[in-house]
PDB file of N, CA, C and O in Angstrom:
ATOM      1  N   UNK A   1       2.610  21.611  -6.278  1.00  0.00           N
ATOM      2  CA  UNK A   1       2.036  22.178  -5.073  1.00  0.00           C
ATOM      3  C   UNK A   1       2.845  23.398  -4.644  1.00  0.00           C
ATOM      4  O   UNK A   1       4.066  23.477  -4.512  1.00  0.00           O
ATOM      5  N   UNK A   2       1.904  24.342  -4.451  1.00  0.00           N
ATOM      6  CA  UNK A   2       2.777  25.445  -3.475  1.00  0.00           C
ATOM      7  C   UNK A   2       3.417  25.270  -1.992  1.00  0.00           C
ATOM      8  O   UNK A   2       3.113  24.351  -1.232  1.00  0.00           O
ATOM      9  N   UNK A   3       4.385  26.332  -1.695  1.00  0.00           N
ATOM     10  CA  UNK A   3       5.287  25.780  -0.773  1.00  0.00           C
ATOM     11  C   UNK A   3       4.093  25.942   0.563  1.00  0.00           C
ATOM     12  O   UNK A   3       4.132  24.955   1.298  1.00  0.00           O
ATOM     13  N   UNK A   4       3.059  27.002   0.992  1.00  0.00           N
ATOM     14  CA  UNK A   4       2.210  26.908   1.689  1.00  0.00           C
ATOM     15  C   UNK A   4       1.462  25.434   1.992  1.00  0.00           C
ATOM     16  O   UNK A   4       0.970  25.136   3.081  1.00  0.00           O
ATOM     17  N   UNK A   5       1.477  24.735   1.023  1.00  0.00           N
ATOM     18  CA  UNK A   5       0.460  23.457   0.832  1.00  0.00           C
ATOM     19  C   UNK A   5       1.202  22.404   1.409  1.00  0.00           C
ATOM     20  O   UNK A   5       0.785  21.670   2.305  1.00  0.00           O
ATOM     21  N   UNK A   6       2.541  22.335   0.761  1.00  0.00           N
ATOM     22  CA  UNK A   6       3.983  21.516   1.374  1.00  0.00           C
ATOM     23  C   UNK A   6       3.574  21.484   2.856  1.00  0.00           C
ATOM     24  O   UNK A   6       3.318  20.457   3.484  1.00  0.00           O
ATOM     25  N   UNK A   7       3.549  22.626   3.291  1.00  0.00           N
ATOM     26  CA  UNK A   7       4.117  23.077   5.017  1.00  0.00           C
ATOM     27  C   UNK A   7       2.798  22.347   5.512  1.00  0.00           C
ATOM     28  O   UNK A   7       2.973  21.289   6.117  1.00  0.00           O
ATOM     29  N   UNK A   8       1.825  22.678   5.372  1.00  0.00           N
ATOM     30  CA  UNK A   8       0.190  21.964   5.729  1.00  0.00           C
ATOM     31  C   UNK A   8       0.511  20.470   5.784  1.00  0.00           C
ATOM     32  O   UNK A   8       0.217  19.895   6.832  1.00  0.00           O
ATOM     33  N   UNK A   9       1.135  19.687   4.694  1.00  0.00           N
ATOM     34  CA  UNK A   9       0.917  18.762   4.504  1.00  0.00           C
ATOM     35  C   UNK A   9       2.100  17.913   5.962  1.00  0.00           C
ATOM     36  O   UNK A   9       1.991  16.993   6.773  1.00  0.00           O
ATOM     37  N   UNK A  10       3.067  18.864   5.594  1.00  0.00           N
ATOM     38  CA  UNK A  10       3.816  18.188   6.425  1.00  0.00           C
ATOM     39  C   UNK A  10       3.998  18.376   7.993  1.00  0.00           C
ATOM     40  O   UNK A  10       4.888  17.879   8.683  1.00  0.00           O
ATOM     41  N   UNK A  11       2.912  19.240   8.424  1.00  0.00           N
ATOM     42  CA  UNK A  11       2.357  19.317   9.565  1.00  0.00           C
ATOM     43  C   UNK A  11       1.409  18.300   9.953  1.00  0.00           C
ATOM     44  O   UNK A  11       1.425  17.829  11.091  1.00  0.00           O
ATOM     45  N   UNK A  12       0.344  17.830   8.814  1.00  0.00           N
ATOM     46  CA  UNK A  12      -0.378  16.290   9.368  1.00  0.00           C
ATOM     47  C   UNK A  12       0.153  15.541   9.333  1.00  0.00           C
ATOM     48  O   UNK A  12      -0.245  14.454   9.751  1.00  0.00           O
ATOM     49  N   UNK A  13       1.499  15.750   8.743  1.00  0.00           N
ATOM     50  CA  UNK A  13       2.421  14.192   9.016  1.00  0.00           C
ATOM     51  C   UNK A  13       2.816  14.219  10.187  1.00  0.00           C
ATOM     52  O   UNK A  13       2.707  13.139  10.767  1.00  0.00           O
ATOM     53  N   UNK A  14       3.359  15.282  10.931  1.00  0.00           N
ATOM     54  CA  UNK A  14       3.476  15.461  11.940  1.00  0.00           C
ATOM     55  C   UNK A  14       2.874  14.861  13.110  1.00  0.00           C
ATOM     56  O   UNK A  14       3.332  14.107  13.968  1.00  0.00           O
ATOM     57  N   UNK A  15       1.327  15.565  12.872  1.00  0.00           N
ATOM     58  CA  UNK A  15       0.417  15.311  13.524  1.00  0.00           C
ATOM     59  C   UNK A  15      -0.164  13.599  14.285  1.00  0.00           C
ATOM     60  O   UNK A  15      -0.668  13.093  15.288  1.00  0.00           O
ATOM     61  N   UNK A  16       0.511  13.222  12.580  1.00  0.00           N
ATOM     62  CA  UNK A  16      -0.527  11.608  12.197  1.00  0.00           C
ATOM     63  C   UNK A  16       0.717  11.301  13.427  1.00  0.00           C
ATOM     64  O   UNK A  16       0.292  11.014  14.546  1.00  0.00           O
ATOM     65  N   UNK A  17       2.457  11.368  13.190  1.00  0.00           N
ATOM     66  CA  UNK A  17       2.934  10.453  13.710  1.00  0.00           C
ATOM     67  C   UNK A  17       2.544  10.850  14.952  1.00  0.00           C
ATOM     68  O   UNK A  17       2.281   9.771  15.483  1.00  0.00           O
ATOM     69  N   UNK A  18       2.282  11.920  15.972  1.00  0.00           N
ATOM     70  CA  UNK A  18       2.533  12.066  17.102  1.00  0.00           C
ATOM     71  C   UNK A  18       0.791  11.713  17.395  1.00  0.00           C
ATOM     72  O   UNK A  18       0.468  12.068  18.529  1.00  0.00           O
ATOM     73  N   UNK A  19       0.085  11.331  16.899  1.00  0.00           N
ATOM     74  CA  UNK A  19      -1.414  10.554  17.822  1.00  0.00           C
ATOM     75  C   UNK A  19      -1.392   8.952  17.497  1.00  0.00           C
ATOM     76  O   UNK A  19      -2.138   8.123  18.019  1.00  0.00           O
ATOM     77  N   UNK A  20      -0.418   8.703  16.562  1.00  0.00           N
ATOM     78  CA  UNK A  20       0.213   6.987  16.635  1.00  0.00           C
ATOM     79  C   UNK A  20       1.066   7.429  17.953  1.00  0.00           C
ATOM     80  O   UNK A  20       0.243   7.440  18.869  1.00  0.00           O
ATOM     81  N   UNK A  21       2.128   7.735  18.375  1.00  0.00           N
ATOM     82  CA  UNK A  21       2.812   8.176  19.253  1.00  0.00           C
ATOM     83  C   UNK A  21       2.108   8.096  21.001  1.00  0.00           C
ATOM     84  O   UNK A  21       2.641   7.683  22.031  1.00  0.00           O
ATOM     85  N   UNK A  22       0.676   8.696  20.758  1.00  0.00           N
ATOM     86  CA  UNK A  22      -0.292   9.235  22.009  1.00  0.00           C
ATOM     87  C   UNK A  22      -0.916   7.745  22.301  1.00  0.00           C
ATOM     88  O   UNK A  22      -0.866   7.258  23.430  1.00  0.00           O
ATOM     89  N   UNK A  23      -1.568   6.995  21.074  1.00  0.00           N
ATOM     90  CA  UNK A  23      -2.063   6.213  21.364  1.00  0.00           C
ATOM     91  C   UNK A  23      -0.799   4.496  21.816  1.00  0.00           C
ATOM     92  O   UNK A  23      -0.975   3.758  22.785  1.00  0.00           O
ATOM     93  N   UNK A  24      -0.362   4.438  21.405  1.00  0.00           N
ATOM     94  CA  UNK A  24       1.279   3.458  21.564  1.00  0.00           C
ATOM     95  C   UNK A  24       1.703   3.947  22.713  1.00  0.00           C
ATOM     96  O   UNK A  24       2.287   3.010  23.258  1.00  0.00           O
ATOM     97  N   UNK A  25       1.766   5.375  23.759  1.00  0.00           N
ATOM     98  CA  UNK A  25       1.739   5.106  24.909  1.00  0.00           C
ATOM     99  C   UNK A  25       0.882   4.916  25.736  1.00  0.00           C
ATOM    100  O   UNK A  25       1.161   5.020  26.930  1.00  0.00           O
ATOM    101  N   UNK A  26      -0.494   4.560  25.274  1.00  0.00           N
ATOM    102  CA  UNK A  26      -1.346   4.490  26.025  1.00  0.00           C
ATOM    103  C   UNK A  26      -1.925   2.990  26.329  1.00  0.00           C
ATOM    104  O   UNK A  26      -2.740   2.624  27.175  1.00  0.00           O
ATOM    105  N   UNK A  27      -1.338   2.386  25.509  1.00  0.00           N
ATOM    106  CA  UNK A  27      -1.215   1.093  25.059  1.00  0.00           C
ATOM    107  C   UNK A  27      -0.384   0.509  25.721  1.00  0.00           C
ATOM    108  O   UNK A  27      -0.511  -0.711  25.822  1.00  0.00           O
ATOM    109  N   UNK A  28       0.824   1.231  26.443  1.00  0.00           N
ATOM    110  CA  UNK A  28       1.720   0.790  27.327  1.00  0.00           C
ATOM    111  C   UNK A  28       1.637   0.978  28.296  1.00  0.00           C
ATOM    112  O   UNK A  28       2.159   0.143  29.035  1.00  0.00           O
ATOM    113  N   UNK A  29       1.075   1.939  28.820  1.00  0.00           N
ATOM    114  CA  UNK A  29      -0.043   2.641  30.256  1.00  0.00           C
ATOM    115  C   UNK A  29      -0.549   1.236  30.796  1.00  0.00           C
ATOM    116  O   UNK A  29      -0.354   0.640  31.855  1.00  0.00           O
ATOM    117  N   UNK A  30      -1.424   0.880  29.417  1.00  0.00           N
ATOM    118  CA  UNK A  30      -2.095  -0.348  30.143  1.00  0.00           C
ATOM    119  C   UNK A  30      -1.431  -1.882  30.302  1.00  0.00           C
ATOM    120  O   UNK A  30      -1.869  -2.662  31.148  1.00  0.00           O
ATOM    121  N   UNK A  31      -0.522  -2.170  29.558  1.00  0.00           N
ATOM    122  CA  UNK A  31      -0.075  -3.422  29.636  1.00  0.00           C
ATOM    123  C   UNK A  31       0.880  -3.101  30.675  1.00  0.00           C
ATOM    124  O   UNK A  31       1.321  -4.212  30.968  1.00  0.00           O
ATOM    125  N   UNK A  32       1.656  -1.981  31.646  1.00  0.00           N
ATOM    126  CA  UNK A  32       2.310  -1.571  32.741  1.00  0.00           C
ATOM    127  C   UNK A  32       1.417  -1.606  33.584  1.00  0.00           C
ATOM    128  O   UNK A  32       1.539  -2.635  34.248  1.00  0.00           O
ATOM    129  N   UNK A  33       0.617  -1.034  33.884  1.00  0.00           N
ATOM    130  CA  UNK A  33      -0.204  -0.340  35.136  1.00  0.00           C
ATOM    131  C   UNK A  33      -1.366  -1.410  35.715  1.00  0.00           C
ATOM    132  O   UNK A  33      -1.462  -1.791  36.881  1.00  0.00           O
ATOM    133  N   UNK A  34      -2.379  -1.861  34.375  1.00  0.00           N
ATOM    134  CA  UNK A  34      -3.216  -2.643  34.545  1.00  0.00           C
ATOM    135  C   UNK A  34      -4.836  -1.998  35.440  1.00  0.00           C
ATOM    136  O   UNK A  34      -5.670  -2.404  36.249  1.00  0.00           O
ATOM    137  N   UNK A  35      -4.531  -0.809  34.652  1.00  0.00           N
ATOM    138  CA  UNK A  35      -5.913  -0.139  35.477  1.00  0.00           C
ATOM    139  C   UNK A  35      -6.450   0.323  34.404  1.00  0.00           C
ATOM    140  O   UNK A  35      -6.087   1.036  33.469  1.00  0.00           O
ATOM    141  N   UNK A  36      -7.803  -0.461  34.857  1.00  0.00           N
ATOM    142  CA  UNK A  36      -9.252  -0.369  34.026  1.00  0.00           C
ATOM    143  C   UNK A  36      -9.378   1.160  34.058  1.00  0.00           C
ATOM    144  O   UNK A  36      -9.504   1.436  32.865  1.00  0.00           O
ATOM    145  N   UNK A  37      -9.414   2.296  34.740  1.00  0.00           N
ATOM    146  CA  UNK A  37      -9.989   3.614  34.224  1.00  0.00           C
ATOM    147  C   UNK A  37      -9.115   4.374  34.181  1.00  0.00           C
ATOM    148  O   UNK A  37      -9.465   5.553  34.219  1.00  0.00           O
ATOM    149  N   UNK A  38      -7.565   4.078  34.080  1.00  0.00           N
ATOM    150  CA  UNK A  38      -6.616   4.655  33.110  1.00  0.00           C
ATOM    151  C   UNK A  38      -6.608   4.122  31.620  1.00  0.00           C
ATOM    152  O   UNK A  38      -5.955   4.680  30.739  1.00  0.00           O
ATOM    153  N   UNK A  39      -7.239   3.210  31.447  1.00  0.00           N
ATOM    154  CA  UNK A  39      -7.538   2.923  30.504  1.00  0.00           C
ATOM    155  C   UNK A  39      -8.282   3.569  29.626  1.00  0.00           C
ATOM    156  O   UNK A  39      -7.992   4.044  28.528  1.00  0.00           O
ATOM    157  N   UNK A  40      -9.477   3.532  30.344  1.00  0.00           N
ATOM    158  CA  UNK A  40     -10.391   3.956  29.709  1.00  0.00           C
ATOM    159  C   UNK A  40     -10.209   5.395  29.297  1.00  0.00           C
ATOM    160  O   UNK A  40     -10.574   5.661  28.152  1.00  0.00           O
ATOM    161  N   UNK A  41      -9.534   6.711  30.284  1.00  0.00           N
ATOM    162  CA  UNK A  41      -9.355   7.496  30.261  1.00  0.00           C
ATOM    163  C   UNK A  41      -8.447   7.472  28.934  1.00  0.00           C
ATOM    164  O   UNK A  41      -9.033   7.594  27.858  1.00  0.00           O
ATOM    165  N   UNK A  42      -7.260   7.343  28.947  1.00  0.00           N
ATOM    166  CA  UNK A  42      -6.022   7.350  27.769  1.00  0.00           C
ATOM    167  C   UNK A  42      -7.123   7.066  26.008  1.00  0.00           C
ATOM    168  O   UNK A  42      -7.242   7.505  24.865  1.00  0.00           O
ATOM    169  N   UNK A  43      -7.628   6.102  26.890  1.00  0.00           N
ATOM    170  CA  UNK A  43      -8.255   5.627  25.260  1.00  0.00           C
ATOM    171  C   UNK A  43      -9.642   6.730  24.590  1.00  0.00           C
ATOM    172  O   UNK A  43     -10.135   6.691  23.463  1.00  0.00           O
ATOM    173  N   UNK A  44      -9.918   7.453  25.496  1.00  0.00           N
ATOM    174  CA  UNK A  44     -10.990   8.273  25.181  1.00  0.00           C
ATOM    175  C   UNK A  44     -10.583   9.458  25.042  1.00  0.00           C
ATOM    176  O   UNK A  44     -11.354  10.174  24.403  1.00  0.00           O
ATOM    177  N   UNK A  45      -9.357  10.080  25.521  1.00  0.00           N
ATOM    178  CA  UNK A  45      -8.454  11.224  25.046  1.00  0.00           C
ATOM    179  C   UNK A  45      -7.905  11.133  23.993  1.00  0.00           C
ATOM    180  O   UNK A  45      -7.770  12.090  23.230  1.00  0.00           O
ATOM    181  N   UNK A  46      -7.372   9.636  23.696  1.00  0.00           N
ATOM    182  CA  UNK A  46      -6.513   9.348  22.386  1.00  0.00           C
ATOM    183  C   UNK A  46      -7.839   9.463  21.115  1.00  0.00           C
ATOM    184  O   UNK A  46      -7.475   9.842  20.002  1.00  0.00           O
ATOM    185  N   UNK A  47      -9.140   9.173  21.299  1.00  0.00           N
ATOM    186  CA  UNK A  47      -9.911   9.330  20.392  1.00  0.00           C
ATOM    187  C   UNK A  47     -10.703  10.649  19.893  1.00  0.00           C
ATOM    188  O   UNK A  47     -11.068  11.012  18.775  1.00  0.00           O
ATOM    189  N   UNK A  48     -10.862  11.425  21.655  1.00  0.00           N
ATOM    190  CA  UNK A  48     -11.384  12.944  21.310  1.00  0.00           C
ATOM    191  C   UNK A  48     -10.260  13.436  20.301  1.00  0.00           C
ATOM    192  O   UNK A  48     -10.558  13.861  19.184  1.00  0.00           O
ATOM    193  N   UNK A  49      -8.798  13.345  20.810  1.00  0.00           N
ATOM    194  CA  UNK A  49      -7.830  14.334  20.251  1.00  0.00           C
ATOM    195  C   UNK A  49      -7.935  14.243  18.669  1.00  0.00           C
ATOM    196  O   UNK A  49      -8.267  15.228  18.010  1.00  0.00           O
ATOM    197  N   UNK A  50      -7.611  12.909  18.035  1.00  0.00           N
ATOM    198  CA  UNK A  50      -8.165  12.058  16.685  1.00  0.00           C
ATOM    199  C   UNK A  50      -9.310  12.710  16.097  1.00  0.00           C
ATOM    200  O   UNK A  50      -9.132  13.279  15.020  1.00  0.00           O
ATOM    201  N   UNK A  51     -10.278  12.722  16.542  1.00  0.00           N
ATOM    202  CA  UNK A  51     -11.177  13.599  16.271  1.00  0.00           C
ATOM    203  C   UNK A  51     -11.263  15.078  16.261  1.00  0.00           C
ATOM    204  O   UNK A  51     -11.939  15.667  15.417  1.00  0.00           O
ATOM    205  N   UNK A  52     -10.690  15.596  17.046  1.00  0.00           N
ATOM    206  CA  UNK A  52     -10.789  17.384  16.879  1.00  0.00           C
ATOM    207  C   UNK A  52      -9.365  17.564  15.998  1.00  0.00           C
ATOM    208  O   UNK A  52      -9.000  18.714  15.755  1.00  0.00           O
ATOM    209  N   UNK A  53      -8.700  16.622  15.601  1.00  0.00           N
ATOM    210  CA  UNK A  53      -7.235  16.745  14.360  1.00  0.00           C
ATOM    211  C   UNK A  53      -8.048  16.859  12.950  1.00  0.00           C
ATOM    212  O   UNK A  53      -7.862  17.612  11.994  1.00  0.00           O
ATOM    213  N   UNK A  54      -9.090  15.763  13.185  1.00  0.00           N
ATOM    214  CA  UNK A  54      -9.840  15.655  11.824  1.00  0.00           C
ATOM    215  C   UNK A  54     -10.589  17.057  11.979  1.00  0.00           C
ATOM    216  O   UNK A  54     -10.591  17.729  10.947  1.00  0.00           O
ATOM    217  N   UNK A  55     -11.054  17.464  12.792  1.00  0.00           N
ATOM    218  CA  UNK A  55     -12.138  18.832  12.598  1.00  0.00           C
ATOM    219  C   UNK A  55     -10.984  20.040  11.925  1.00  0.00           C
ATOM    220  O   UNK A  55     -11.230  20.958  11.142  1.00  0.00           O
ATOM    221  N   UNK A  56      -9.521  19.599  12.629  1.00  0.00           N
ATOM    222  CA  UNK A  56      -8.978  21.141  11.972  1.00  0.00           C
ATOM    223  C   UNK A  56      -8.437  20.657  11.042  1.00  0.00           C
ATOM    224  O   UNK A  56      -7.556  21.433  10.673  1.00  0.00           O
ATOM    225  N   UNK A  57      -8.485  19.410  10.181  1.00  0.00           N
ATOM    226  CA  UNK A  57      -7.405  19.843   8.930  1.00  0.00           C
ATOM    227  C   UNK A  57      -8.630  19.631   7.776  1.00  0.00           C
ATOM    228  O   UNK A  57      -8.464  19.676   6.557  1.00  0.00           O
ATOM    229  N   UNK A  58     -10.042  19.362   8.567  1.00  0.00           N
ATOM    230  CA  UNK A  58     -11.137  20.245   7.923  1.00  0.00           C
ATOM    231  C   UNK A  58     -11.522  21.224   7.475  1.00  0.00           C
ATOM    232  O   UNK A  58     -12.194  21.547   6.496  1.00  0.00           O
ATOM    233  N   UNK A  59     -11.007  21.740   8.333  1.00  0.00           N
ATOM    234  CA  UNK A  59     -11.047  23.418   8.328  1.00  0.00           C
ATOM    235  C   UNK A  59     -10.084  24.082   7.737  1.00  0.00           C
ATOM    236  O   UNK A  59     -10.348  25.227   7.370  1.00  0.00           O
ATOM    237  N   UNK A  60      -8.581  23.477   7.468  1.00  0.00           N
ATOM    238  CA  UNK A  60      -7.726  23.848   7.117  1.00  0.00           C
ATOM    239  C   UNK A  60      -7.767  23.545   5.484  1.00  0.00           C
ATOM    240  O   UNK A  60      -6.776  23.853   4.822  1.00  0.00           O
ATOM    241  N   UNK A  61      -8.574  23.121   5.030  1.00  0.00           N
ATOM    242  CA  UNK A  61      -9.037  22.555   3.771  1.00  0.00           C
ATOM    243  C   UNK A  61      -8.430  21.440   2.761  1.00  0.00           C
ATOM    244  O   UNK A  61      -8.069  21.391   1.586  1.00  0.00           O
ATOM    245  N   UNK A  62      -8.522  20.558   3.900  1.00  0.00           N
ATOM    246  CA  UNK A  62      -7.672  19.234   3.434  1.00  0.00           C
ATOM    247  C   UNK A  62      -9.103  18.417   2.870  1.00  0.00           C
ATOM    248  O   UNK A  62     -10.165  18.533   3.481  1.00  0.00           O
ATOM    249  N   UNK A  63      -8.982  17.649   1.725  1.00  0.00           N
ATOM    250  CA  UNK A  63     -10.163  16.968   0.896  1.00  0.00           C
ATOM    251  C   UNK A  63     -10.210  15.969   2.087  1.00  0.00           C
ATOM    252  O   UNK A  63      -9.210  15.552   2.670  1.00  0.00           O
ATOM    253  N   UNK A  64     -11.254  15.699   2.321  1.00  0.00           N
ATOM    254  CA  UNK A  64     -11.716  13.977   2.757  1.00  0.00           C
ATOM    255  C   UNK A  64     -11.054  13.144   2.451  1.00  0.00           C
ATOM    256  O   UNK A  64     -10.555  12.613   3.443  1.00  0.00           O
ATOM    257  N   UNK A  65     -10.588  12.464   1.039  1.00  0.00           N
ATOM    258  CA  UNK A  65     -10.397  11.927   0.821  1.00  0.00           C
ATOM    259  C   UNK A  65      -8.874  11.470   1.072  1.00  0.00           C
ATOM    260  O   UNK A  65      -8.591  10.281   1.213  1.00  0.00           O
ATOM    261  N   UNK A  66      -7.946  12.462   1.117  1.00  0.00           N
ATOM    262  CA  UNK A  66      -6.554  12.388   1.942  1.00  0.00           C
ATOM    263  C   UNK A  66      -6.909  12.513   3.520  1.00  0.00           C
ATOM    264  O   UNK A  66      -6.187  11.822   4.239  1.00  0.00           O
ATOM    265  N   UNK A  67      -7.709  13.131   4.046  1.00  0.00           N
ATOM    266  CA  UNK A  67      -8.395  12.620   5.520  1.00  0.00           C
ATOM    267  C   UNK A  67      -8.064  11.117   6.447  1.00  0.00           C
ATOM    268  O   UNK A  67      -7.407  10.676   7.389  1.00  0.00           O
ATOM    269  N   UNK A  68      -9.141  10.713   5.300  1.00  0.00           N
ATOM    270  CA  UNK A  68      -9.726   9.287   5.279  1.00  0.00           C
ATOM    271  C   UNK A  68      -8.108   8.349   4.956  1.00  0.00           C
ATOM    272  O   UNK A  68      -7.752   7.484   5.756  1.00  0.00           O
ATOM    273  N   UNK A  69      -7.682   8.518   4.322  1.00  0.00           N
ATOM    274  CA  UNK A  69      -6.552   7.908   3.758  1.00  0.00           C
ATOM    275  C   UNK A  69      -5.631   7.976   5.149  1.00  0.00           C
ATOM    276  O   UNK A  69      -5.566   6.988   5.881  1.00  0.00           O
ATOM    277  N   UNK A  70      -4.953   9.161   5.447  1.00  0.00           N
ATOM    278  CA  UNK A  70      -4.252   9.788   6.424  1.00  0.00           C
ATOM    279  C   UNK A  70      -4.314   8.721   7.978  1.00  0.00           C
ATOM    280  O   UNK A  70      -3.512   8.235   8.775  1.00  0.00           O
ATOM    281  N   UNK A  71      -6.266   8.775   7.687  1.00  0.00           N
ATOM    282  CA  UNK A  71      -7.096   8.117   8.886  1.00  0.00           C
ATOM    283  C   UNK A  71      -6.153   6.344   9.060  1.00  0.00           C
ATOM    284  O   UNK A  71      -5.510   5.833   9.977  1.00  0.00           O
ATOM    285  N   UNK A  72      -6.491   5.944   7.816  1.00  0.00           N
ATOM    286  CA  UNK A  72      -6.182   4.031   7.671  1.00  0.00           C
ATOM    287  C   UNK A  72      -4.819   4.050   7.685  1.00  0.00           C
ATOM    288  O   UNK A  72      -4.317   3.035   8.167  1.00  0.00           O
ATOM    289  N   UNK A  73      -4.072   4.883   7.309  1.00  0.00           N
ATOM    290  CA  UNK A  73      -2.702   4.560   7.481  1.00  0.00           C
ATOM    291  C   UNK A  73      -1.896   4.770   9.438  1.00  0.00           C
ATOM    292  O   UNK A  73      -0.919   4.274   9.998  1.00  0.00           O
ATOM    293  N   UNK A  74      -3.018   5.786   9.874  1.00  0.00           N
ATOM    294  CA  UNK A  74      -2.396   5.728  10.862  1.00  0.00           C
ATOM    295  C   UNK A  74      -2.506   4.445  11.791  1.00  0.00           C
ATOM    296  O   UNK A  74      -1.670   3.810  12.435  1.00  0.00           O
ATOM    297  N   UNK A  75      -3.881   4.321  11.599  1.00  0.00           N
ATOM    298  CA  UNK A  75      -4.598   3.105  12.367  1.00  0.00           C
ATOM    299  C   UNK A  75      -3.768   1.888  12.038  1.00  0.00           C
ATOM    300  O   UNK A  75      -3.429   1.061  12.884  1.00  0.00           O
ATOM    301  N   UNK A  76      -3.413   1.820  10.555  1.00  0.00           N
ATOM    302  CA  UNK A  76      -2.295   0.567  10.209  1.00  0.00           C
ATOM    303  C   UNK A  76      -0.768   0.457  11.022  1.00  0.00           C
ATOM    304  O   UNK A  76      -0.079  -0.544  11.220  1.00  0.00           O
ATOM    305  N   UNK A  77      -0.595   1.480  11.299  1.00  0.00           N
ATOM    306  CA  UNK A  77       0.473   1.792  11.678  1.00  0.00           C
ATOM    307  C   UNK A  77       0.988   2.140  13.230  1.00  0.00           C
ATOM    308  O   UNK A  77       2.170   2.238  13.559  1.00  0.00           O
ATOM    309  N   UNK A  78      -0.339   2.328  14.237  1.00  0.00           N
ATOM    310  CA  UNK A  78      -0.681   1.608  15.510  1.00  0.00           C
ATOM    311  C   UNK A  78      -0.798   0.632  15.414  1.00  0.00           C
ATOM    312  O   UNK A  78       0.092  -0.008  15.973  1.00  0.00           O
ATOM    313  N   UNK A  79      -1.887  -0.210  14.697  1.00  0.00           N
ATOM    314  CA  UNK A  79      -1.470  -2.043  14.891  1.00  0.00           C
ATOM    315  C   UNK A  79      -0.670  -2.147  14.594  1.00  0.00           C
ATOM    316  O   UNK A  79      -0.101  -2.205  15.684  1.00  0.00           O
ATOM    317  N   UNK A  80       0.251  -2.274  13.742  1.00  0.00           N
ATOM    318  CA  UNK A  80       1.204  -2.659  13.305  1.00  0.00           C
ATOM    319  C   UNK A  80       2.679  -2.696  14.551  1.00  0.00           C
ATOM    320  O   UNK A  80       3.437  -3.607  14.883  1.00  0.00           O
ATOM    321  N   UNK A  81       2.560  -1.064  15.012  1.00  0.00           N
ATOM    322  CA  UNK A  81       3.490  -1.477  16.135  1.00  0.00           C
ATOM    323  C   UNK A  81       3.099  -2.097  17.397  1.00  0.00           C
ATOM    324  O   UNK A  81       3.764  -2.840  18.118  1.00  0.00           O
ATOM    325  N   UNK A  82       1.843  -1.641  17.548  1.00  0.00           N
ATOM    326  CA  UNK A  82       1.424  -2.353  18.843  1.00  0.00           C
ATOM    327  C   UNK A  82       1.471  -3.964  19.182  1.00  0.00           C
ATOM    328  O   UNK A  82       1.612  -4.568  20.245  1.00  0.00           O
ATOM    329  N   UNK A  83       1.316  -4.342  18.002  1.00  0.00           N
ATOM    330  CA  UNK A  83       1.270  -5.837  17.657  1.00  0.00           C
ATOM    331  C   UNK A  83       3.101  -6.247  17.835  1.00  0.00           C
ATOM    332  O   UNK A  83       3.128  -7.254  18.542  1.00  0.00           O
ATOM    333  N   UNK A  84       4.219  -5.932  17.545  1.00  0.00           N
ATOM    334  CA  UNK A  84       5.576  -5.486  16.916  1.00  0.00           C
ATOM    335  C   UNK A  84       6.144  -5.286  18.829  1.00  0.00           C
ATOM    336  O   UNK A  84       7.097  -5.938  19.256  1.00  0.00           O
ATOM    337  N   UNK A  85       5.607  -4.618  19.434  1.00  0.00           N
ATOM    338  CA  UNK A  85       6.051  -4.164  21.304  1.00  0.00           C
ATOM    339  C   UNK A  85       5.089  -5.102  21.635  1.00  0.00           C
ATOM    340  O   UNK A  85       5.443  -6.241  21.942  1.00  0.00           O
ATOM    341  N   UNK A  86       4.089  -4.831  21.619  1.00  0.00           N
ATOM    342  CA  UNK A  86       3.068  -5.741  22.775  1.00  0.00           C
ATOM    343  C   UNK A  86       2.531  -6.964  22.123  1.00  0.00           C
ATOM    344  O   UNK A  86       1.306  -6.881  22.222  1.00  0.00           O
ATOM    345  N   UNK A  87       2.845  -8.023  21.523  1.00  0.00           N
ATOM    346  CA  UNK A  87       2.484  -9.025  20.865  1.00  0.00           C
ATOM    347  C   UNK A  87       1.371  -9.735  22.209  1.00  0.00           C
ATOM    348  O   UNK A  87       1.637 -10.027  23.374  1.00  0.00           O
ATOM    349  N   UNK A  88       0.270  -9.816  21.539  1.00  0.00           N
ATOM    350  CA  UNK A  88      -0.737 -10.631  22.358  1.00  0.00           C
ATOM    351  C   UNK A  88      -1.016 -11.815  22.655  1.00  0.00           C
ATOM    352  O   UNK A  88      -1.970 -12.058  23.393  1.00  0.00           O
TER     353      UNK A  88
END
């Protein structure tokens, strides 16, 4: 890989950790606060943002298929801690 491709790549790593990051405090928002439309709010920002990440590393010409991948690992990796701090 070229060093341009490197830097891309390691900017969605970036990315991935800091919307595990967005969503894990939002997750703590609610098990602190206990309000239904901070809730709702956190959780619908944490999903627009998720979504317009996927539109630019669309655009930035990342395959789907590392997307998608990128996608399950993060999601593994919110449950994983959320479950790990906030055991239910």
């Amino acid at each position: 890989m070229d060093k341009e491709k490197n830097h891309l790549y390691l900017n969605m790593f970036f990315g991935t950790i800091g919307i595990v990051l967005v969503g894990i405090s939002a997750l703590k928002y609610q098990v602190v606060m206990d309000d239904i439309e901070g809730y709702i709010i956190s959780y619908a920002g944490f999903i627009f943002t998720a979504g317009y990440i996927k539109y630019i590393e669309k655009k930035a010409g990342i395959s789907n298929k590392i997307i998608w991948i990128k996608a399950g690992i993060s999601i593994a990796l919110f449950l994983i801690i959320s479950f790990i701090f906030y055991p239910f």
